[in-house]
C-alpha positions as a LaTeX table, in Angstrom:
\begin{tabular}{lrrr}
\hline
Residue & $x$ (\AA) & $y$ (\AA) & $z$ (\AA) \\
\hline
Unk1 & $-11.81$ & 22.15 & 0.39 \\
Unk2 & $-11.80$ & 18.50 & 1.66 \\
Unk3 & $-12.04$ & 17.36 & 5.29 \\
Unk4 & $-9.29$ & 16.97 & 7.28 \\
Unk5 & $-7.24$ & 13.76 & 7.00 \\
Unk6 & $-6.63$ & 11.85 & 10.41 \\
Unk7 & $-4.35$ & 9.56 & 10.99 \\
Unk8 & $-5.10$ & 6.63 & 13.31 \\
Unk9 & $-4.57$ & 2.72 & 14.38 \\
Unk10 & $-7.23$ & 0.17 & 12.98 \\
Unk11 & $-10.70$ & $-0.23$ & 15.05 \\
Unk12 & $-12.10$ & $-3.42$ & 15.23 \\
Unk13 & $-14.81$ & $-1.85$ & 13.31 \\
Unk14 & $-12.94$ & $-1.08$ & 10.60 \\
Unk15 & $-12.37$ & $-4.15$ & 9.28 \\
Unk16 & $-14.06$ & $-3.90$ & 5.74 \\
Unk17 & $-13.25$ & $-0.44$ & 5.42 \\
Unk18 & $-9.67$ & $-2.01$ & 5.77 \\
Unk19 & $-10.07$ & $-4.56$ & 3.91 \\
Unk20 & $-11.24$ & $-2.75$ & 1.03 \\
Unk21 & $-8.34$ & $-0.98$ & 0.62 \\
Unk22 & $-6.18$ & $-4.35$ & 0.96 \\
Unk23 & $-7.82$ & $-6.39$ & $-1.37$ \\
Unk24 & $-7.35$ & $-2.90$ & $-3.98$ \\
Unk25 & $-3.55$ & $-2.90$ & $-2.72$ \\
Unk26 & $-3.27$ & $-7.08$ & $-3.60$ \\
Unk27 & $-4.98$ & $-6.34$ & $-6.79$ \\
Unk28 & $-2.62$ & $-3.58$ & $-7.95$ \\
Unk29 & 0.07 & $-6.17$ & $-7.34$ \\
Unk30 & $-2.04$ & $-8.58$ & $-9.04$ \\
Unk31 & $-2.26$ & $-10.66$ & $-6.11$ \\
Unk32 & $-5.56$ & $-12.40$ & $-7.56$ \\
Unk33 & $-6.42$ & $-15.77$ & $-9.07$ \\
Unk34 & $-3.87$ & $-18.54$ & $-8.19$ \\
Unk35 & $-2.00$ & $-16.00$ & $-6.55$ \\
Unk36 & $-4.63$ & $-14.38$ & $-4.47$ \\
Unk37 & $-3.69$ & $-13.98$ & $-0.43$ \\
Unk38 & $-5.64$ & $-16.39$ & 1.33 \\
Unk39 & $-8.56$ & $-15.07$ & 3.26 \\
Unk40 & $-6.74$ & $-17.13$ & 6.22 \\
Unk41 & $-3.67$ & $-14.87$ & 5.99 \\
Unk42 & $-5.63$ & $-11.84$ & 5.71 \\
Unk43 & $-7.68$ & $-12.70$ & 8.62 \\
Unk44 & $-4.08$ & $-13.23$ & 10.63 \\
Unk45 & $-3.00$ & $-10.15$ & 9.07 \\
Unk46 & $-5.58$ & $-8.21$ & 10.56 \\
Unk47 & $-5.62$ & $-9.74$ & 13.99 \\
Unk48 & $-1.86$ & $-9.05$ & 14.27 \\
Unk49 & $-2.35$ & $-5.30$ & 14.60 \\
Unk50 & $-4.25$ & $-5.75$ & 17.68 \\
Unk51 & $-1.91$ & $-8.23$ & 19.09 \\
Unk52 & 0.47 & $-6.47$ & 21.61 \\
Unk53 & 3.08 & $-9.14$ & 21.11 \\
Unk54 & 3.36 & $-8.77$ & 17.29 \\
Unk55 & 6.00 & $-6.42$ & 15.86 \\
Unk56 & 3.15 & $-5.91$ & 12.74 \\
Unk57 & 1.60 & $-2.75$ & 13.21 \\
Unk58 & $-0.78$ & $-0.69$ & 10.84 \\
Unk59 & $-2.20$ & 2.56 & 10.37 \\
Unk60 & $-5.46$ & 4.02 & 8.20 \\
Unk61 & $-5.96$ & 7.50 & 7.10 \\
Unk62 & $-9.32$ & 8.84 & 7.23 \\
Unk63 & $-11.40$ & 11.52 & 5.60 \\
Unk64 & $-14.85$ & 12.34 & 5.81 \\
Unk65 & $-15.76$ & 9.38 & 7.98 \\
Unk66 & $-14.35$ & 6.54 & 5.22 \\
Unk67 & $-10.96$ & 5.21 & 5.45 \\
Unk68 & $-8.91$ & 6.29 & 2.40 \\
Unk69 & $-5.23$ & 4.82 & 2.67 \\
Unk70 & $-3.31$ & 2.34 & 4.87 \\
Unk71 & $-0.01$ & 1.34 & 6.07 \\
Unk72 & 1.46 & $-1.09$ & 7.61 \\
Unk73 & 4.84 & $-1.52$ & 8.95 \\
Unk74 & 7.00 & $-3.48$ & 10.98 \\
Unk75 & 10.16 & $-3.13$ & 13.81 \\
Unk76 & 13.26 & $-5.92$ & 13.52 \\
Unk77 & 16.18 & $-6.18$ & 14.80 \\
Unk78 & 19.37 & $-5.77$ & 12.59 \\
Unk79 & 23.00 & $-6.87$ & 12.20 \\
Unk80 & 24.13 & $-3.47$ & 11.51 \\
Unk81 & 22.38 & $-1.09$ & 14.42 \\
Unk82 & 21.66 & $-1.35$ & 17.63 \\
Unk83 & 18.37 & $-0.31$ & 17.88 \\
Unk84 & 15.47 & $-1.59$ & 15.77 \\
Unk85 & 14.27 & $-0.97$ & 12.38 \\
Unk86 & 11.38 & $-0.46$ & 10.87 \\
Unk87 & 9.84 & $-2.22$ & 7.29 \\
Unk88 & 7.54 & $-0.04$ & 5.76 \\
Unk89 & 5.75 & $-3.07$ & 4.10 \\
Unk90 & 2.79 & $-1.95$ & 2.40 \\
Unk91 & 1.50 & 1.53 & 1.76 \\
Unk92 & $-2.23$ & 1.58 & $-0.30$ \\
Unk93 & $-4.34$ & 4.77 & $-0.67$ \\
Unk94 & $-7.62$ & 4.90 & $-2.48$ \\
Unk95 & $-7.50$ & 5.78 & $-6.07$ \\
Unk96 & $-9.51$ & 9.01 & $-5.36$ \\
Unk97 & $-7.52$ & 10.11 & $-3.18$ \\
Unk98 & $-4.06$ & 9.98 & $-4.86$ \\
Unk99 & $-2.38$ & 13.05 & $-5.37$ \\
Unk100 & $-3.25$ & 14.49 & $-2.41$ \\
Unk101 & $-1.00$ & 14.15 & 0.33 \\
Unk102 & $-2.60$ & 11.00 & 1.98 \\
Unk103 & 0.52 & 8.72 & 1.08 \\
Unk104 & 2.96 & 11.23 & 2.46 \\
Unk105 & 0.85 & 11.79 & 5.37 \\
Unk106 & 0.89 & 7.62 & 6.17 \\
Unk107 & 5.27 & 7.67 & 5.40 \\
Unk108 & 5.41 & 10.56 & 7.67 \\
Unk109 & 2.93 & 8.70 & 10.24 \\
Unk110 & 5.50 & 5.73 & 10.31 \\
Unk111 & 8.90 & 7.98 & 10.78 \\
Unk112 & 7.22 & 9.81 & 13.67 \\
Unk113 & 6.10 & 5.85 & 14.88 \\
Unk114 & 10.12 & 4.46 & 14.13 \\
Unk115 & 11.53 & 7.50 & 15.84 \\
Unk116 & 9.81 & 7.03 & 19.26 \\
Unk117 & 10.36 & 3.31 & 19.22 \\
Unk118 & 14.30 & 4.25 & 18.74 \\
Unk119 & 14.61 & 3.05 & 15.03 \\
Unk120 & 17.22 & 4.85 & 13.15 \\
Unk121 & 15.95 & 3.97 & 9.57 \\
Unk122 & 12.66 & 3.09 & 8.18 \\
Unk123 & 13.20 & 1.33 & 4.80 \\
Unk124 & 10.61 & $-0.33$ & 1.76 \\
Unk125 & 10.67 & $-1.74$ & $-1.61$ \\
Unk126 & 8.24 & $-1.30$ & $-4.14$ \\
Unk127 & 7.83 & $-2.73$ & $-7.83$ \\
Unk128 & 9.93 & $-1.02$ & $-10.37$ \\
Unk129 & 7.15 & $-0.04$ & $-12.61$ \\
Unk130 & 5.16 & 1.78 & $-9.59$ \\
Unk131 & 6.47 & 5.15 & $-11.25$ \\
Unk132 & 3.26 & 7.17 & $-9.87$ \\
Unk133 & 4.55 & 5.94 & $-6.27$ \\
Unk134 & 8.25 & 6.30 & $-7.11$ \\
Unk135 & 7.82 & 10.03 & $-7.90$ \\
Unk136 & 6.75 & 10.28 & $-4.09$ \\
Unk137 & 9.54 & 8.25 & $-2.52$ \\
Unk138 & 12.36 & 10.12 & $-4.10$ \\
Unk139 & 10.54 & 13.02 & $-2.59$ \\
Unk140 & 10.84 & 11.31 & 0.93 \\
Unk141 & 13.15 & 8.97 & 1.24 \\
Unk142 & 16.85 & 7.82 & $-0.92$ \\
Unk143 & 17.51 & 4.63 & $-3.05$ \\
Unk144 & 19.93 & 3.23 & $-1.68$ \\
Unk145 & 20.94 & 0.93 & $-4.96$ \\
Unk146 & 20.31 & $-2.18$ & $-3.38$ \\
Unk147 & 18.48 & $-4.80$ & $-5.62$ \\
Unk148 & 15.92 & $-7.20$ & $-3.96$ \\
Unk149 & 16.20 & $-11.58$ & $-4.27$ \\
Unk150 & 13.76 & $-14.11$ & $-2.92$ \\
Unk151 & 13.42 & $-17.49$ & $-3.15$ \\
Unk152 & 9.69 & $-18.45$ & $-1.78$ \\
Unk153 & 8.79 & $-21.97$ & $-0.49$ \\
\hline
\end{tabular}
């Protein structure tokens, strides 16, 4: 039987445990090459989840003393509620882990986080060929149909 998985905010001392498990996230988006994320917006990234005054927030699951999946996620205001929301903006666990409740664990992590900051809906997008993930997400959550555009700069 494996150790117990905890849940927890980023340590300083985390940080290549952490970024690990980004740079496997980028690269399963192929995020690499040309299209790599900068080491200055990864170093950002990582400072905003100790910032106070950021609405970025993140969370690592542990096991055995290694860190084996993150989240992070993110609270905004909305046109259609009163409270906030919360983005769900990336999820990652580590390949070895997969299949065993560690994702779950990290979506469940973020309602109980949205609920006690008085969101009403915590809401993602992922790729459309990310079955493996999808199977999990209809499991949790609905599709709501809504299709995704973007225009980047």
């Amino acid at each position: 039987m494996s150790a117990k998985l905890v849940l927890r905010p980023p340590l300083p001392s985390d940080f290549e445990s952490w970024e690990r498990l980004w740079e496997g996230y980028n690269n399963f988006y192929k995020r690499t090459g040309p299209t790599a994320i900068p080491a200055e917006v990864t170093g950002m990234t990582w400072k905003r989840f100790f910032d106070a005054y950021e609405p970025v927030h993140a969370l690592v699951a542990e096991r055995d003393g290694a860190l084996v999946g993150l989240v992070h996620y993110i609270f905004h205001r909305n046109t259609t509620m009163l409270g906030p929301t919360c983005y769900l903006q990336d999820l990652f666990t580590d390949e070895t882990t997969r299949g065993q409740g560690v994702g779950r664990a990290l979506i469940n992590a973020v309602y109980d986080r949205a609920k006690s900051a008085g969101a009403t809906r915590v809401y993602w997008h992922t790729h459309e060929t990310n079955e493996t993930a999808m199977k999990l997400y209809d499991k949790v959550a609905e599709a709501p149909g809504f299709v995704m555009y973007r225009k980047d700069f």
